[in-house]
C-alpha positions as CSV (number, residue, x, y, z in Angstrom):
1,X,-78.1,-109.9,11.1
2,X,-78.3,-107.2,8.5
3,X,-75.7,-106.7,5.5
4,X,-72.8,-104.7,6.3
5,X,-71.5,-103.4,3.2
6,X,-68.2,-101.7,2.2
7,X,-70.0,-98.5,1.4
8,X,-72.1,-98.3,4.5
9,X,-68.4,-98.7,6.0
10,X,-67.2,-96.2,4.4
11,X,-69.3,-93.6,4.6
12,X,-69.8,-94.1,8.6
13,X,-65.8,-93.9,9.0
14,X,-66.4,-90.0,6.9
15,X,-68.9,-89.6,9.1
16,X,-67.4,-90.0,12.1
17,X,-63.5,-89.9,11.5
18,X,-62.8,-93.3,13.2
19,X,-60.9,-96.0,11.8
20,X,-62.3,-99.1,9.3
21,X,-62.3,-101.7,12.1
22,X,-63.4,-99.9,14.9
23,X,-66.6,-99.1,12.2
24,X,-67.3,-102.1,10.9
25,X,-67.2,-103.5,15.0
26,X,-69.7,-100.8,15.7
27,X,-72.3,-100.8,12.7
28,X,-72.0,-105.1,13.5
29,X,-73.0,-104.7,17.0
30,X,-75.7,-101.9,15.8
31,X,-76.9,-104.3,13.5
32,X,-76.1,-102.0,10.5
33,X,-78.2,-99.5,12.2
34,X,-75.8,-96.5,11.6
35,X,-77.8,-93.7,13.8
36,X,-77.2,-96.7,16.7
37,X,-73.8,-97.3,16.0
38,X,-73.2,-93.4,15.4
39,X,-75.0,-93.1,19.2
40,X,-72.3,-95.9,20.3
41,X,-69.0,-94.1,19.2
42,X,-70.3,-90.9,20.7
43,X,-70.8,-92.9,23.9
44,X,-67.4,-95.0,23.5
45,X,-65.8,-91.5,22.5
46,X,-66.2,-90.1,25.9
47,X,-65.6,-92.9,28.0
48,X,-62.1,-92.9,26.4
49,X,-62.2,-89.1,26.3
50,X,-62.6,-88.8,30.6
51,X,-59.6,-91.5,30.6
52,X,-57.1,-89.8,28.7
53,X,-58.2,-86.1,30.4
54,X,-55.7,-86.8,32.9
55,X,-53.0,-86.6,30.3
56,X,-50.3,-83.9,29.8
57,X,-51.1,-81.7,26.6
58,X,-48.7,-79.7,26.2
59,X,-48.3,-79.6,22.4
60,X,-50.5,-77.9,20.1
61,X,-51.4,-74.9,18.0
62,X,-52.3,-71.4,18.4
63,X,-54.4,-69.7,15.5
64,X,-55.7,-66.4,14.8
65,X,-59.2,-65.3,13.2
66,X,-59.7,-61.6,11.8
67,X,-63.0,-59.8,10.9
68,X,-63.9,-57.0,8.6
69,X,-64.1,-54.9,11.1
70,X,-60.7,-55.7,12.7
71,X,-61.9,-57.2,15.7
72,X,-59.3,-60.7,16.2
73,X,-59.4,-63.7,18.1
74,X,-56.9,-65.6,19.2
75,X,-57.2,-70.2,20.5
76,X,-54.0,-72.0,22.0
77,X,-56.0,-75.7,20.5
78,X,-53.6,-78.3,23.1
79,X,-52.8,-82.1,22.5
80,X,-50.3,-84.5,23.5
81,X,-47.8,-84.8,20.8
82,X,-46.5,-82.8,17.5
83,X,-47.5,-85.2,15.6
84,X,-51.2,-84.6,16.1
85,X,-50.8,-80.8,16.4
86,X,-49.0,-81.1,12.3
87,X,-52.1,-82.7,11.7
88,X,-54.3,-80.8,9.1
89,X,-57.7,-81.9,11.0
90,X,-56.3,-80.5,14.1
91,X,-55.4,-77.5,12.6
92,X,-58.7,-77.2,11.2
93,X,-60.6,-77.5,14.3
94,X,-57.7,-74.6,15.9
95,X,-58.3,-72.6,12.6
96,X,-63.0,-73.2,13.7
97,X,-62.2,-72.6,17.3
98,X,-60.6,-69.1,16.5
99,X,-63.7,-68.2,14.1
100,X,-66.4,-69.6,17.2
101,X,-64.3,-67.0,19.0
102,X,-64.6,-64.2,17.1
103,X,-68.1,-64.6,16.2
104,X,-69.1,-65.2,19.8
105,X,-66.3,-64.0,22.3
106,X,-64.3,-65.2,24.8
107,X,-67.1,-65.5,27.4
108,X,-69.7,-67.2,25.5
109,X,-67.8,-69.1,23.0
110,X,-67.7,-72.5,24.3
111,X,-71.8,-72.5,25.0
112,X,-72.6,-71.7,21.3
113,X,-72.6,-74.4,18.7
114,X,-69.8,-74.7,16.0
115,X,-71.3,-73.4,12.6
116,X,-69.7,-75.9,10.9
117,X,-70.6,-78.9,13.0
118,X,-73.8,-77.6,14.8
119,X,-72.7,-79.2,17.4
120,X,-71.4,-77.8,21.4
121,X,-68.0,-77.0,21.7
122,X,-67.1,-79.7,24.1
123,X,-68.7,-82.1,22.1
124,X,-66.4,-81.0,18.5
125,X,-63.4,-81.5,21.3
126,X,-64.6,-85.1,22.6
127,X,-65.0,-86.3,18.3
128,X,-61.6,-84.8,17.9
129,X,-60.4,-86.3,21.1
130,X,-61.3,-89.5,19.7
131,X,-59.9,-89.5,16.0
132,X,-56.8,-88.5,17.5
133,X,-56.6,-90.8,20.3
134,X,-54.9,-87.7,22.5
135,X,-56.1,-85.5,25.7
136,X,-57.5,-82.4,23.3
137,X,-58.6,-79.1,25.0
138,X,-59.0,-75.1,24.4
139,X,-56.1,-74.4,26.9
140,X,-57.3,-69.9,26.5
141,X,-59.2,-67.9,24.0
142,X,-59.3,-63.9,23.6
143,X,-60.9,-61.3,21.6
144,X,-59.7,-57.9,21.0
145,X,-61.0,-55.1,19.3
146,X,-63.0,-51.9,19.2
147,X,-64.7,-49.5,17.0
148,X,-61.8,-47.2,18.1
149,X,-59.1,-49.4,17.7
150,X,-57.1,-51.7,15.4
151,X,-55.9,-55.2,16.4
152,X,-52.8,-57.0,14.6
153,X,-51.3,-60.6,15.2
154,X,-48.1,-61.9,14.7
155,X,-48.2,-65.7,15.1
156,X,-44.9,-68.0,15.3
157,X,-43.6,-69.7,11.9
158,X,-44.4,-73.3,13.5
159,X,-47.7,-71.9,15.0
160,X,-46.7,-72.6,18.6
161,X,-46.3,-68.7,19.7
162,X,-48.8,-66.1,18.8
163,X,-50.1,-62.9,20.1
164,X,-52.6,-60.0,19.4
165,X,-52.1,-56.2,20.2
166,X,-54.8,-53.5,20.4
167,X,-54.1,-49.7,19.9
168,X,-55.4,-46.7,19.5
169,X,-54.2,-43.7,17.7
170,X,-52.3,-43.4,14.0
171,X,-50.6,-46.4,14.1
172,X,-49.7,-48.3,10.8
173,X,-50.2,-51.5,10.0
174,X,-46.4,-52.2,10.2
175,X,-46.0,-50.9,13.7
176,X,-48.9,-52.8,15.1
177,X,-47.0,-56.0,13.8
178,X,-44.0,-55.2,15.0
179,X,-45.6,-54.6,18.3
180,X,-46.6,-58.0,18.2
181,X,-44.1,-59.6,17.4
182,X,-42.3,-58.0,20.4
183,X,-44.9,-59.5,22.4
184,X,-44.3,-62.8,21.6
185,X,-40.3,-62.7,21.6
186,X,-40.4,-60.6,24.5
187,X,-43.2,-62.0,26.7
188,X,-44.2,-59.2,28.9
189,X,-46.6,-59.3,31.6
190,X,-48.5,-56.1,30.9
191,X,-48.1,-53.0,28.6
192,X,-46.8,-50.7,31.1
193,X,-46.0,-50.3,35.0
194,X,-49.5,-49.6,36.7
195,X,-51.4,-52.5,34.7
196,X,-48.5,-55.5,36.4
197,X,-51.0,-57.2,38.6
198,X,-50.4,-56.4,42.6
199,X,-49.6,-60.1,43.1
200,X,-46.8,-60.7,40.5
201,X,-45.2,-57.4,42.1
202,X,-45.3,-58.3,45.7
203,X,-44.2,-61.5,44.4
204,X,-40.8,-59.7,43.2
205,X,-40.5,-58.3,45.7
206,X,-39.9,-61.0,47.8
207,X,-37.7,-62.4,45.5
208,X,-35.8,-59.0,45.3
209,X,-35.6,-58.9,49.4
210,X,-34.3,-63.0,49.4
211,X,-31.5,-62.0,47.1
212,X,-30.7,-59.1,49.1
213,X,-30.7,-61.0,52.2
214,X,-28.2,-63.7,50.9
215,X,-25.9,-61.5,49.5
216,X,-23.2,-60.9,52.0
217,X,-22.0,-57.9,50.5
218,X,-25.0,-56.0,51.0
219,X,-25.1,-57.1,54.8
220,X,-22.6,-53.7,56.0
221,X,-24.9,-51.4,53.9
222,X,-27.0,-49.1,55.1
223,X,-30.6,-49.4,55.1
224,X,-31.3,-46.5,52.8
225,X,-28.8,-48.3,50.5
226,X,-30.0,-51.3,51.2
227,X,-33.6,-49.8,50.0
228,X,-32.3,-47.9,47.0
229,X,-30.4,-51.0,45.6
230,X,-33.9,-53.1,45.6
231,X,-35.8,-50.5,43.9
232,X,-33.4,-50.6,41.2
233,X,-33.4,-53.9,40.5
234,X,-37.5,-53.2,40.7
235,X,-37.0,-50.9,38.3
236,X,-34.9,-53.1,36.4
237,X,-37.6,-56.1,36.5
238,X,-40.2,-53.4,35.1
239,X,-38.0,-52.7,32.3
240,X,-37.9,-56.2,31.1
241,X,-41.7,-57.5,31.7
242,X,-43.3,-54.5,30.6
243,X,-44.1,-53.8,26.6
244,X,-43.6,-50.3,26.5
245,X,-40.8,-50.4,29.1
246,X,-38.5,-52.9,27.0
247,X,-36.2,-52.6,24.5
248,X,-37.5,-52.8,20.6
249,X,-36.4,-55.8,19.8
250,X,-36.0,-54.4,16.1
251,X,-33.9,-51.5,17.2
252,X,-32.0,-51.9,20.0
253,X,-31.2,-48.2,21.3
254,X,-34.8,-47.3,21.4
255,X,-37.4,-48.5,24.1
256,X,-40.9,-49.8,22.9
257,X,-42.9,-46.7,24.0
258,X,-40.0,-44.4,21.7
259,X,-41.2,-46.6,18.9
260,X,-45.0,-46.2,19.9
261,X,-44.5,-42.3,20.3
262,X,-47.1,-39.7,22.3
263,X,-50.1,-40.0,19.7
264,X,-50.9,-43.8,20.2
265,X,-52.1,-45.6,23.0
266,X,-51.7,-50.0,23.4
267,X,-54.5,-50.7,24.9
268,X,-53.9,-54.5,25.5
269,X,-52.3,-57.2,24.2
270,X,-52.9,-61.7,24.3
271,X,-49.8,-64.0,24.4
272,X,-50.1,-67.1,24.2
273,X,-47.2,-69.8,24.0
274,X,-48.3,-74.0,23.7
275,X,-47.6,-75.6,26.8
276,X,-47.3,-72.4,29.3
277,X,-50.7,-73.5,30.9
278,X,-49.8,-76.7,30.3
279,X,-46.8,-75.6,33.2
């Protein structure tokens, strides 16, 4: 049995982030190989990794990454407790996800080694999986930008709530920001009427038509009535879910698109919240 000593300890617990027993119990049955006993936490890591994937995670962190040119990215990084998601590693790995993001986009991110790590996505996630001992996954990831546009975020004093908004136009910095913070206190579904998906409509609709139904006052109506009461409170859904529809939340006798004006265009927008997939 080879010599296991307190530095070779040491320096495979910085290697790998696990804790001074579970080391010393790997590099002894490795037989102070440390490539071995590296092989057998990777191996342990992800048989404990597919048993806690099952788990709820719906804490975590959302994080932002900005490049010269303006183009943003945005990661909602999930766990299982606040605890973890306070945790400086974990915000770390939130802080590297949104960089892999930007550098790679949305599509392609999670096939493209980390830079720092040199190492797959999913396998970063299983290591941090396994220092942390919670279910840890990229719950959505976005990047917006142009070489027409500018892109601003607004991300939530306890980083739980974050968003990014895209325009086009002579918009300053300023209103951008605004913009997104209106996102994230307001949480539309779309920036204006024609971009609400068909679904989520026809879905209010029905909603709409069941409130109708049980409401006995609307029973001696007439149809036409009947019809021009639910397309108000259509109307009235719009006005709410929709950015450029809603009130400004910083000045509250103007709608969003007052704010905005004629010259510039929101082209899109990301929200995320921690724990809305999660839901």
């Amino acid at each position: 049995m080879a010599e296991i000593t307190a530095q070779t300890v040491n320096e495979f617990r910085k290697r790998t982030g696990l804790g001074l027993m579970e080391c010393k119990a790997l590099l002894k049955e490795a037989d102070g190989d440390v490539k071995k006993a590296e092989n057998l936490a990777k191996e342990r890591s992800l048989t404990k990794a597919e048993g806690r994937a099952g788990r709820a995670a719906k804490a975590g962190r959302v994080e932002v990454a900005f490049s010269p040119d303006r183009k943003t990215a945005i990661v909602e990084l999930n766990c299982e407790t606040d605890f973890v998601a306070r945790n400086d590693e974990f915000r770390q790995a939130a802080r590297e996800l949104a960089e892999h993001v930007l550098a790679h986009g949305e599509a392609a991110y999670a096939s493209q080694p980390l830079a720092r790590q040199g190492k797959p996505v999913a396998e970063a996630l299983i290591d941090l999986n396994s220092r942390t001992g919670e279910n840890v996954s990229v719950a959505r990831a976005a990047k917006l930008g142009g070489d027409a546009s500018k892109v601003e975020a607004y991300i939530h004093h306890n980083g739980t709530q974050g968003a990014l908004v895209e325009v086009e136009g002579p918009a300053d910095e300023s209103l951008i920001k605004d913009l997104a913070m209106q996102i994230v206190a307001s949480k539309p579904v779309a920036v204006r009427r024609e971009d609400v998906a068909a679904t989520l409509v026809d879905e209010q609709k029905r909603i709409i038509a069941a409130q109708m139904e049980n409401d006995e006052s609307n029973a001696k109506k007439p149809p036409q009535i009947r019809e021009k009461i639910a397309e108000g409170k259509l109307n009235s859904w719009f006005s709410e879910n929709t950015l450029l529809d809603q009130v400004f939340v910083k000045e509250a006798g103007k709608k969003v698109r007052d704010v905005v004006g004629s010259g510039v265009k929101v082209v899109r927008f990301a929200r995320f919240a921690v724990g809305e997939t999660a839901e």
